[in-house]
FIPADREN-292368 format. One record per atom (N, C-alpha, C): x, y, z; atom name; residue number from 1; residue in three letters. Coordinates in Angstrom, 3 decimals, padded with zeros to 6 digits. Atoms other than C-alpha are relative to their C-alpha. Layout:
N
      east     north        up  atome  num  residu
         X         Y         Z     CA  NUM     ala
...
This chain:
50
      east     north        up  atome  num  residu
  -000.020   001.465   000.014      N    1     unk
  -008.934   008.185  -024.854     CA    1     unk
   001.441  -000.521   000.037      C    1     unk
  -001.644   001.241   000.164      N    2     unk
  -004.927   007.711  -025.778     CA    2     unk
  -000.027   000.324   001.741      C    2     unk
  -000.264  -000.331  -001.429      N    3     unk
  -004.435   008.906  -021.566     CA    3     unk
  -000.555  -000.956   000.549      C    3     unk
   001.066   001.034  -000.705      N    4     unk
  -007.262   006.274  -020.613     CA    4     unk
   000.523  -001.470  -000.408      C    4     unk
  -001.042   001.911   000.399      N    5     unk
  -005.030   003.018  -022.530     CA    5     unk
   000.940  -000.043   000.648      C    5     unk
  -001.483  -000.120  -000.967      N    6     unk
  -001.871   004.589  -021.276     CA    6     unk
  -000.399  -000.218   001.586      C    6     unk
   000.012  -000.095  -001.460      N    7     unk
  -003.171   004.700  -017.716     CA    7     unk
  -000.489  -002.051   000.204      C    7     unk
   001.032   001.041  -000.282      N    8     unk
  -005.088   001.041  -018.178     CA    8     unk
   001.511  -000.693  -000.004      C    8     unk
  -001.696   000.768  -000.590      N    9     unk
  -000.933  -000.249  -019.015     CA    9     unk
   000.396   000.375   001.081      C    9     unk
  -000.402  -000.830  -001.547      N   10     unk
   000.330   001.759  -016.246     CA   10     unk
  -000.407  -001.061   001.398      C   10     unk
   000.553   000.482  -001.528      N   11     unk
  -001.965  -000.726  -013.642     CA   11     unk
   000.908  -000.715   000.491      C   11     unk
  -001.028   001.251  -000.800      N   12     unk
   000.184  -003.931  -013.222     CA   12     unk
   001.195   000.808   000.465      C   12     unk
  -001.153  -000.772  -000.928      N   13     unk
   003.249  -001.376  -012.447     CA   13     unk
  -000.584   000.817   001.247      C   13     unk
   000.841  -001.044  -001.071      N   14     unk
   001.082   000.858  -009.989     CA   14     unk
  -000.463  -000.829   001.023      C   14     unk
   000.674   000.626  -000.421      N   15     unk
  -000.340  -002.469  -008.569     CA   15     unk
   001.650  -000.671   000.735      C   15     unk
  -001.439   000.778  -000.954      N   16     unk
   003.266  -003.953  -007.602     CA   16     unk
   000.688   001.195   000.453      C   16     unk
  -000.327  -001.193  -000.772      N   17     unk
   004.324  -000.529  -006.205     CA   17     unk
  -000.717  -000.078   000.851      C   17     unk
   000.867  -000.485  -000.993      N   18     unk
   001.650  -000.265  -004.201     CA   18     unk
  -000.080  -001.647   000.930      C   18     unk
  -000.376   000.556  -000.650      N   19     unk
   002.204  -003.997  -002.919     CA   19     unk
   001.403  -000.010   000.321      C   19     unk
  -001.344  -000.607  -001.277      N   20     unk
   005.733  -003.391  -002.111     CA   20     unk
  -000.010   001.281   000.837      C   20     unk
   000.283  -001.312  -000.799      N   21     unk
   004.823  -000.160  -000.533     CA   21     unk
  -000.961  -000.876   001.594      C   21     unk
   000.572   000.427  -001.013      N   22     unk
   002.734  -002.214   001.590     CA   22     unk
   000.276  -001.259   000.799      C   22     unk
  -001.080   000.542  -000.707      N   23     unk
   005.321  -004.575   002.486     CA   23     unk
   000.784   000.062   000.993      C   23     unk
  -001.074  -001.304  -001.278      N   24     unk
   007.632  -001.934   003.903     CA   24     unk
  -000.568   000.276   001.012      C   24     unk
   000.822  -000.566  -001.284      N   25     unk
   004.889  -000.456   006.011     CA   25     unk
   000.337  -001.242   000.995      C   25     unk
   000.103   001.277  -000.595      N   26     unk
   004.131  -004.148   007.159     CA   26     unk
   000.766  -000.313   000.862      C   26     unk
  -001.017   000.468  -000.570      N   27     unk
   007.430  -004.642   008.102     CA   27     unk
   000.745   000.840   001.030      C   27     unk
  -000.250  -001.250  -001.052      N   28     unk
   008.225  -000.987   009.560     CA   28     unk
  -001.144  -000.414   001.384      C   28     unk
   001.251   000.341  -001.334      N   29     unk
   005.174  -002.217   011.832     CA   29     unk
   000.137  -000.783   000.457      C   29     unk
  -000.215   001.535  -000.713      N   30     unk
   005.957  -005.416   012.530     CA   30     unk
   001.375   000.030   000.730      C   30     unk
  -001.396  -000.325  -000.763      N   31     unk
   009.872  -004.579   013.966     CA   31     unk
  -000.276   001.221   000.349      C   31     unk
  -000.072  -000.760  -000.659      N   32     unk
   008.524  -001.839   015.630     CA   32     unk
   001.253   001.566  -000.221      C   32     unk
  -000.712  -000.894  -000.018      N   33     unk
   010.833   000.447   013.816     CA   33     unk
  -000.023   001.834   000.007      C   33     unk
   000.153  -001.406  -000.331      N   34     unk
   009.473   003.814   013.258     CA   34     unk
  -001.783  -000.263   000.246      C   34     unk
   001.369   000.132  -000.044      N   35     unk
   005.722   004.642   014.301     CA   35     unk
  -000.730   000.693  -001.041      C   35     unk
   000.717  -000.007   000.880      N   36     unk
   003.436   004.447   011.971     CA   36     unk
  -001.125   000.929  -000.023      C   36     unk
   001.252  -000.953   000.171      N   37     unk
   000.834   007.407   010.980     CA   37     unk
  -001.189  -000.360   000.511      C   37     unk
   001.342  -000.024   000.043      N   38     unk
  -002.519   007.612   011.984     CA   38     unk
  -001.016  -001.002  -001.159      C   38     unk
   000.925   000.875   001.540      N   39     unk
  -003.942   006.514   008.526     CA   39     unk
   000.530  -001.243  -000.169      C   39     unk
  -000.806   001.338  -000.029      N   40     unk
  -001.517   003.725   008.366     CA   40     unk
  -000.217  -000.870   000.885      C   40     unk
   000.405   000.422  -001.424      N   41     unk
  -002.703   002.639   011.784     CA   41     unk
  -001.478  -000.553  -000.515      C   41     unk
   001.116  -000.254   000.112      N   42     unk
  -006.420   003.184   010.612     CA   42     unk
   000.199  -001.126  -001.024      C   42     unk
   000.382   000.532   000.847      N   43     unk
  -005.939   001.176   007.716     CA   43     unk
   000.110  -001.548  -000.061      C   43     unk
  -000.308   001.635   000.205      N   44     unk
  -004.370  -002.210   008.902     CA   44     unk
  -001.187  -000.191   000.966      C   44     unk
   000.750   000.350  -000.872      N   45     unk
  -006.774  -002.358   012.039     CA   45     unk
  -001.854  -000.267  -000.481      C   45     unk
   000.847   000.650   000.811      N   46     unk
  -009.397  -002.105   009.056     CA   46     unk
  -000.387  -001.017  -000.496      C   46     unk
   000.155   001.551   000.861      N   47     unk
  -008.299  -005.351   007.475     CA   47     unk
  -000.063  -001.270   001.160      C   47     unk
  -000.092   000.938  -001.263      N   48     unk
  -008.085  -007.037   010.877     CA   48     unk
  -001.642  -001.056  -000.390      C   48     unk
   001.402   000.639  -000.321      N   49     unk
  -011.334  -010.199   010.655     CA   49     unk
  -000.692   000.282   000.863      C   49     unk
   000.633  -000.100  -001.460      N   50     unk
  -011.779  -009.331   014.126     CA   50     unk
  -000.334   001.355   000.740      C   50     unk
């Protein structure tokens, strides 16, 4: 149980890592700077409405 509180604090830091992580990508994708993985590919064309 103490591993299961510690991990439940842990979210809001894990949760703004993982939106700046998905910033960078965003932006590596959007200026065309390096090409982007497979899964990384797979995953924005997921969130697409269309």
């Amino acid at each position: 149980q103490h591993y299961f509180s510690w991990l439940l604090r842990k979210l809001p830091e894990l949760r703004s890592l993982s939106v700046q992580g998905l910033q960078r990508i965003f932006y590596l994708k959007l200026e065309d700077l390096v090409p982007a993985p497979a899964v990384i590919e797979n995953m924005f064309v997921s969130t697409l409405p269309f």
